[in-house]
C-alpha positions in Angstrom: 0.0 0.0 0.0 1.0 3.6 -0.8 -0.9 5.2 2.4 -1.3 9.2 3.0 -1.8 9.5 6.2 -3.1 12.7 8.3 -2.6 12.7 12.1 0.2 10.7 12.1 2.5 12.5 14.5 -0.3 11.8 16.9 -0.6 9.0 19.3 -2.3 6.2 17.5 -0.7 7.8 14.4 2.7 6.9 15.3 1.5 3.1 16.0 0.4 2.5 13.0 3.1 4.5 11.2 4.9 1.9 13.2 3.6 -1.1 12.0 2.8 0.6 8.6 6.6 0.6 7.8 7.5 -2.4 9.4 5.1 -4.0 6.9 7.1 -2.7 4.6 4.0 -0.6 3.4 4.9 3.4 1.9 3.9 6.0 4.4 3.8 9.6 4.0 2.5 12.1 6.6 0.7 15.4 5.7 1.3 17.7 9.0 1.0 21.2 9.7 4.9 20.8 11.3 7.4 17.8 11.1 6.8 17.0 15.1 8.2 13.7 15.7 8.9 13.6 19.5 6.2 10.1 19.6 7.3 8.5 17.2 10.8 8.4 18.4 9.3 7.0 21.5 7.9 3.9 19.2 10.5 3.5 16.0 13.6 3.2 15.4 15.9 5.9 13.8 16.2 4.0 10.4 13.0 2.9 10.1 11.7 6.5 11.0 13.7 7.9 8.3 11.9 5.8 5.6 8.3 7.9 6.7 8.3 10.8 4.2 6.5 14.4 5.9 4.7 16.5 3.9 4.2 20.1 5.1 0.2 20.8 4.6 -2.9 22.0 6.2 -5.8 19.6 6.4 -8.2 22.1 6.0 -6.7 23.0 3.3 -8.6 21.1 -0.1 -6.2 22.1 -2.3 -3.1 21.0 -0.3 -5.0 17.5 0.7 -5.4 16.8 -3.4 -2.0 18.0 -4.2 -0.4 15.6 -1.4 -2.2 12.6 -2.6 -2.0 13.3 -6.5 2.3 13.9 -5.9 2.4 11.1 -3.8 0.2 8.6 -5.6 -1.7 7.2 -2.1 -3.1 4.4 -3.0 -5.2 4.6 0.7 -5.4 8.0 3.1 -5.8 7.3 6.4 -7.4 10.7 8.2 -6.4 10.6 12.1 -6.1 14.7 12.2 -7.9 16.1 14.6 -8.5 18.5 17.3 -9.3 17.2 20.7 -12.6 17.5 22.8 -10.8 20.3 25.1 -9.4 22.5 22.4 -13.4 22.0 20.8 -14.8 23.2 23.6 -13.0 26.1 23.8 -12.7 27.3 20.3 -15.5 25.6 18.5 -15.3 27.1 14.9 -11.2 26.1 14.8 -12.5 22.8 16.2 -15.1 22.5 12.9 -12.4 23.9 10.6 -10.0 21.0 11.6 -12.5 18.5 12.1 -15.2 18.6 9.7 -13.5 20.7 7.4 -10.4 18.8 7.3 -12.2 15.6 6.9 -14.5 17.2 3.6 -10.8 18.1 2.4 -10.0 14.4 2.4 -13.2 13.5 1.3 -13.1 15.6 -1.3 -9.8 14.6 -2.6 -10.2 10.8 -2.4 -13.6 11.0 -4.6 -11.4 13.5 -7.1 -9.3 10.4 -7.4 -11.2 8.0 -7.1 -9.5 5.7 -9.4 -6.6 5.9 -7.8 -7.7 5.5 -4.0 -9.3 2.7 -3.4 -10.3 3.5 0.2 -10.1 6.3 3.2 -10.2 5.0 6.9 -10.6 7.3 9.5 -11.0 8.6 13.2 -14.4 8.5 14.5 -14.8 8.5 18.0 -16.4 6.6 21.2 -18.2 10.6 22.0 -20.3 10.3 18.8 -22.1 8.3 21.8 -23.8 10.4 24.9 -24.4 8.5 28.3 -26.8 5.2 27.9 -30.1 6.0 28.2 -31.5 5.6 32.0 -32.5 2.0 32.6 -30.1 0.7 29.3 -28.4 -2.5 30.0 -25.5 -4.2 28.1 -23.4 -2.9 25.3 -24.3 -0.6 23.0 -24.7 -1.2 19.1 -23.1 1.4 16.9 -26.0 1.9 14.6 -28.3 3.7 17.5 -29.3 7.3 17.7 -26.4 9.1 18.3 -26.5 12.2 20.9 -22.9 13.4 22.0 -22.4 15.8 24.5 -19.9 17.9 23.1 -18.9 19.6 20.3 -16.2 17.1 19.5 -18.8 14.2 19.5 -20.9 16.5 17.1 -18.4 16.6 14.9 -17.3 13.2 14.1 -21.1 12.2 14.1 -20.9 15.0 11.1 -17.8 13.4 9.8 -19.4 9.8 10.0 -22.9 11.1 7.6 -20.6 12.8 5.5 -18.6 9.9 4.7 -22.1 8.2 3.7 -22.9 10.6 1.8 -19.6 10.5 -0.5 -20.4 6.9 -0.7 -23.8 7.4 -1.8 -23.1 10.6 -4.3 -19.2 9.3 -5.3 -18.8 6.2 -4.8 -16.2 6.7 -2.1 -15.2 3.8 0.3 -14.9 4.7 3.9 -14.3 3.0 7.3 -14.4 5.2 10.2 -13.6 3.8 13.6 -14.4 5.0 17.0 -12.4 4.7 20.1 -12.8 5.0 23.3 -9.7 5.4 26.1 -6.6 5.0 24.3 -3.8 3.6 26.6 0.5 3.5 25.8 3.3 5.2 25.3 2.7 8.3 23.5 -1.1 9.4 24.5 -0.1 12.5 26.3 -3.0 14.7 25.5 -6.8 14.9 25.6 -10.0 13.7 28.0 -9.0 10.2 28.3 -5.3 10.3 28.5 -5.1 9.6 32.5 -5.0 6.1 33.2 -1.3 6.3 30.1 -0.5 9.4 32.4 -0.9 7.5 35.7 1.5 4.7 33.9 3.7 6.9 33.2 4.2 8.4 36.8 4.7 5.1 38.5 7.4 4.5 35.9 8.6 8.2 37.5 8.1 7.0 40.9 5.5 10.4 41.5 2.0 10.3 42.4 -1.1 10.8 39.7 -4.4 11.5 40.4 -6.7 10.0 37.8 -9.8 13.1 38.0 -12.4 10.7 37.1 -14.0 7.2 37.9 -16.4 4.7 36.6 -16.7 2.7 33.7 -14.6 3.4 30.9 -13.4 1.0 28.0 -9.6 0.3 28.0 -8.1 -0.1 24.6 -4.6 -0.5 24.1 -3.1 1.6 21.5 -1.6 -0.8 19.5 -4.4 -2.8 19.1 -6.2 0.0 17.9 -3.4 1.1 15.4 -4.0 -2.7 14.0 -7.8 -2.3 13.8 -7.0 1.0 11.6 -4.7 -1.2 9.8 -7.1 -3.9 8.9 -9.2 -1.0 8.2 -7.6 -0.4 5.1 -6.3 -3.9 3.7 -9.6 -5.8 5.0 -12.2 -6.6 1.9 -14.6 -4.3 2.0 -17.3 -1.6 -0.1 -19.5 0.9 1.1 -19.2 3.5 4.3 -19.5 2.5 8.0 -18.4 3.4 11.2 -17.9 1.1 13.7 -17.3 0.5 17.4 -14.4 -0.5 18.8 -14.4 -2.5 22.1 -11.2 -3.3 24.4 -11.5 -4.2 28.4 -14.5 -2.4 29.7 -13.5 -2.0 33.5 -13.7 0.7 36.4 -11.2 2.8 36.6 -10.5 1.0 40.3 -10.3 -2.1 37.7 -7.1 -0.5 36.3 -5.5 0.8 39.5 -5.8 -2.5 41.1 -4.5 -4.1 37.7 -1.3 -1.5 37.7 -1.0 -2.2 41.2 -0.4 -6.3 40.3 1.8 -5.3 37.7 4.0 -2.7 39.2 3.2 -2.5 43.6 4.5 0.2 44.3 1.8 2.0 42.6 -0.5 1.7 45.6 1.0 4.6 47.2 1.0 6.5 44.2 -2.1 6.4 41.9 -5.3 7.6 43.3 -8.9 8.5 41.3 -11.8 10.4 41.4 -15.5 9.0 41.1 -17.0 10.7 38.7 -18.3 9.4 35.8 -17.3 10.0 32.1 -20.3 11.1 30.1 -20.3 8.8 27.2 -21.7 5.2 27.1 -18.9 2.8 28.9 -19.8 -0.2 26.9 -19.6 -0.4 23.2 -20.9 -3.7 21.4 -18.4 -3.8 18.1 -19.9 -7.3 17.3 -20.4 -5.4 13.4 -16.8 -4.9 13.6 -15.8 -8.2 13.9 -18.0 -9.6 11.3 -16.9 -6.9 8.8 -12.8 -6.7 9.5 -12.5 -9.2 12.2 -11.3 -11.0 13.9 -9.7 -8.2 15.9 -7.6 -9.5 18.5 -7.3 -7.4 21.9 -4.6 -7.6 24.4 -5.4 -8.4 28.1 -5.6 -5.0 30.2 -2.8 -6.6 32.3 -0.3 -7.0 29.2 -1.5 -4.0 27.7 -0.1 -2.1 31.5 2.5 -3.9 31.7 4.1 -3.3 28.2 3.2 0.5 28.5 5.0 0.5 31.9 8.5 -1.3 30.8 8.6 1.0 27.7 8.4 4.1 29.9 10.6 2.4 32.5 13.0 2.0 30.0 12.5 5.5 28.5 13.4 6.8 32.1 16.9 4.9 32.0 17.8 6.3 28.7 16.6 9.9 30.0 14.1 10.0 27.0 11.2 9.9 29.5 8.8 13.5 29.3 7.0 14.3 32.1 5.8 17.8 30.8 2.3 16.3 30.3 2.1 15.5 34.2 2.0 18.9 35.2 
């Protein structure tokens, strides 16, 4: 594959930029800025220098067609995006990166549609609100969505728009929706505690997780391979699809670090309230479509994250700007 990818400085990004060039796949990334401070954290210095950037605004139509025209992408994988905080605080740039940006790729991959056979991209877990009182059990993906925030609003936008280019254009999609991302390299956004709590214990400093409750834990290399399969798994026509990992209480996790590393019991504390988007995703359509998608244990999904950032520490290549 000859994959364009936006977003891919980010934290998933860099996984599957990862295991996109280990695959011996082509990967370029379109980026405002060449920022590669998580990737390092995840590849190699040859194998980094084989990921080709392309300086480019993903709002920006013009730039999008021009980046996958020169390069000849044969997929584009759209992970840009602005997180829920930075939404809520300056909707309209939140649109403009968001729904904008994702038109722009959109737009470009039904241009050339003869030479792009598909675009995969970052939904997200908010397009859900909180279960409706008295719900029990997972939730399907193909219920009335009602997010919460504007971030949510917008990637249910992105999700009818991609249905639409599909309808109009012909335009293969898969969008994907996560839910708490956990490993090395998620250092920003709503649900990057329990990686930041991780993280401090490999520091030997206390972290305070500001919420409780359910949430579902889904290790971030597991969810760079569902992207993956995303774009090499047979497939025509334009869904979005839950993903599901270990759905747990946050004291779940605690206890869980605490087996894996002890000395975390003195150091990682949480809060009680509750997230408000539904904790428990059914991705049974996901499975059927792409799968199977395999999902590390919560345990070996900690307790990988914690030896890479233990062994960041000793090579004094471990950040702790993010911990305030």
């Amino acid at each position: 594959m000859r994959v364009l990818m936006t977003g891919g400085y980010g934290c998933i990004g860099s996984w599957v930029v990862k295991k996109l060039v280990e695959g011996g796949h082509d990967v370029w990334v379109l980026d405002l800025v060449e920022d590669t401070h998580r990737l390092d954290l995840v590849l190699d210095a040859d194998r980094r220098a084989a990921v080709r950037f392309i300086a480019g605004d993903v709002s920006d139509a013009a730039a999008v067609r021009k980046a996958v025209e020169e390069t000849a992408a044969t997929h584009i994988l759209h992970l840009a995006g602005l997180q829920a905080p930075t939404c809520r605080a300056n909707p309209i740039k939140g649109a403009m990166v968001n729904v904008v940006g994702t038109l722009a790729v959109f737009e470009a991959a039904a241009d050339l549609r003869e030479q792009v056979s598909r675009v995969v991209y970052a939904s997200s877990a908010a397009v859900h609100g909180p279960p409706e009182e008295g719900a029990t059990g997972p939730l399907a993906d193909r219920i009335r969505l009602a997010p919460l925030t504007h971030y949510g609003a917008f990637k249910v936008c992105n999700e009818l728009n991609a249905r639409v280019y599909w309808l109009d254009r012909g335009v293969t999609s898969v969008g994907l929706r996560p839910w708490t991302v956990y490993g090395v390299g998620r250092d920003f956004g709503m649900t990057s505690e329990p990686t930041k709590a991780i993280k401090a214990v490999a520091a030997d400093r206390p972290y305070q997780i500001s919420y409780g409750g359910y949430q579902d834990l889904q290790y971030v290399g597991d969810v760079a391979d569902t992207f993956i399969r995303g774009l090499e798994a047979p497939f025509e026509g334009a869904e979005a699809f839950n993903l599901r990992g270990a759905v747990e209480p946050i004291e779940a996790f605690v206890e869980t670090l605490v087996q894996v590393v002890p000395a975390a019991a003195k150091l990682v504390s949480h809060g009680d309230r509750q997230l408000p988007i539904a904790p428990s995703l059914d991705d049974s359509r996901l499975q059927a479509s792409l799968g199977p998608i395999p999902r590390t244990s919560l345990r070996q999904g900690i307790a990988e994250t914690y030896e890479r950032f233990a062994a960041l520490r000793r090579e004094a290549r471990l950040d702790l700007s993010d911990l305030g």
